[in-house]
NUVOLUM-516333 format. One line per 8 residues: number of its first residue (from 1); their letters; for each residue y, x, z of C-alpha. Coordinates in nm, 4 decimals, decimal comma. Last residue first. Layout:
N
NUM = a = Y X Z | ... $
END
This chain:
93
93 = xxxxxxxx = 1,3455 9,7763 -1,7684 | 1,3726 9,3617 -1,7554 | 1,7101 9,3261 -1,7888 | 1,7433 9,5920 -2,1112 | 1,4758 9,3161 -2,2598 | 1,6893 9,0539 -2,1869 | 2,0017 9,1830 -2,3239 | 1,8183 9,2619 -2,6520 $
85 = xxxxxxxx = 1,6493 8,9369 -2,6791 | 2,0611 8,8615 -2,6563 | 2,1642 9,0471 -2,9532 | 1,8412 8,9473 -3,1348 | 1,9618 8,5707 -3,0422 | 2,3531 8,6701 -3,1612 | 2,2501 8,7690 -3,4740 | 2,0241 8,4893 -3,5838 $
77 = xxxxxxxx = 2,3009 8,2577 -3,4728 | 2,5215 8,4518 -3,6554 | 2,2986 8,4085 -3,9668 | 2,2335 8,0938 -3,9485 | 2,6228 8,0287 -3,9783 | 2,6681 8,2161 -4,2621 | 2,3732 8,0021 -4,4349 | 2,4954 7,7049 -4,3113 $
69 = xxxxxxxx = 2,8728 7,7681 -4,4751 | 2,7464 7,8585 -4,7708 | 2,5476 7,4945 -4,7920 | 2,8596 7,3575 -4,5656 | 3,1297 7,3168 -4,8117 | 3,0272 7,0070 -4,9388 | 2,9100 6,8503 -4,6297 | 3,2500 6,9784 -4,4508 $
61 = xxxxxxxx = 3,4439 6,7963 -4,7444 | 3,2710 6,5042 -4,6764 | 3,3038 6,4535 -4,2703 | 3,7046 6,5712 -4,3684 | 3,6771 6,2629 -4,6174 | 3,5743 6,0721 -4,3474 | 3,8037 6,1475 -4,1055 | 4,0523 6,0885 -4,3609 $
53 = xxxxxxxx = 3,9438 5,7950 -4,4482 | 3,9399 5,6477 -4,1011 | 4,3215 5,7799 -4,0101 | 4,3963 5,5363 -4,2640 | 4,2249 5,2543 -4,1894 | 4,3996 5,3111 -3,8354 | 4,7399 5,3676 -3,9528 | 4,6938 5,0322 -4,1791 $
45 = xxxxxxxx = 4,5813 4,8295 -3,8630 | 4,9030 5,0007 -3,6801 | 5,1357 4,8687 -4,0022 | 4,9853 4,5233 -4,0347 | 5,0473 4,5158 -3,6298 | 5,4364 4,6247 -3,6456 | 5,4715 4,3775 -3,9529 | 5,3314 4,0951 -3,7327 $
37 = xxxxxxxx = 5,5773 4,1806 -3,4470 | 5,8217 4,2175 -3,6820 | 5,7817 3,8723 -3,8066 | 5,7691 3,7427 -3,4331 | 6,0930 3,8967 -3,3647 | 6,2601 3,7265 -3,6697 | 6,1203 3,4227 -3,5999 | 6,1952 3,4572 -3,2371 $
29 = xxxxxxxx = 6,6042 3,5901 -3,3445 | 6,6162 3,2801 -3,5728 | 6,5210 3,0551 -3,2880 | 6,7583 3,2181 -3,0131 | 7,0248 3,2016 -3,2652 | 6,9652 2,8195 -3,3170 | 6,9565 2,7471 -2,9283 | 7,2861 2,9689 -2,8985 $
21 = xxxxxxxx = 7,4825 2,7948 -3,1571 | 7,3356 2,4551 -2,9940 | 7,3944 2,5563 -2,6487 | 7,7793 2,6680 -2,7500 | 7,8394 2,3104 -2,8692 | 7,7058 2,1799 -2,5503 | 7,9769 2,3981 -2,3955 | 8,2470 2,2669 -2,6183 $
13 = xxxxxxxx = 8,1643 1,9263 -2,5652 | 8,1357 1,9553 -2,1696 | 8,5028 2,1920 -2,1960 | 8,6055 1,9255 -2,4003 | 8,4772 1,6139 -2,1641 | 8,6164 1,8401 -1,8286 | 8,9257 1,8337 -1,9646 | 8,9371 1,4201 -2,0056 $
5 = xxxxx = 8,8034 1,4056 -1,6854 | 9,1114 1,6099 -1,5239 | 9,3518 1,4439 -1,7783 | 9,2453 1,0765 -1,6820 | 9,2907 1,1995 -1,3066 $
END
C-alpha cells in the first residue's frame, strides 16, 4: 500500500511539474501572441495610411494633368451633344 501511495506522490509531483512547464509556455506563447497581434494592427494602420497617400497623390496627379485633359474632354462632350442634336432632329423629320 506504502508503494501504491508512494507512486501516486511521483506521478502527482511529476504532473504538477508538467503544469508549471506548461503554465509558463502558455504565458510566453500569450505574450508572444499578443505582440503579434499588436504588430499585425501597426502593420494594417500603416497599409491604410498608405493606401491614403496614394489616393491622394493619384487625386493630385489627375489635377495636374487635367488642364489638357479638360479641354479634350470638353471637346467630346461638345461632340457627342451636336452628335445627338443631330439624332433628335433626324427623330423629329
Amino acid at each position: 500500500m506504502k508503494d501504491i501511495v508512494n507512486n501516486i506522490e511521483v506521478k502527482l509531483v511529476k504532473f504538477i511539474a508538467k503544469y508549471e512547464l506548461i503554465k509558463k509556455e502558455k504565458l510566453l506563447l500569450q505574450q508572444e501572441n499578443n505582440a503579434s497581434v499588436a504588430a499585425l494592427e501597426s502593420k494594417e494602420k500603416e497599409i491604410l495610411d498608405l493606401q491614403e497617400k496614394i489616393k491622394l497623390m493619384n487625386i493630385s496627379k489627375s489635377g495636374d494633368a487635367s488642364k489638357q485633359e479638360v479641354k479634350e474632354t470638353r471637346l467630346k462632350i461638345n461632340e457627342y451633344v451636336r452628335e445627338i442634336d443631330k439624332c433628335i432632329a433626324l427623330l423629329n423629320n
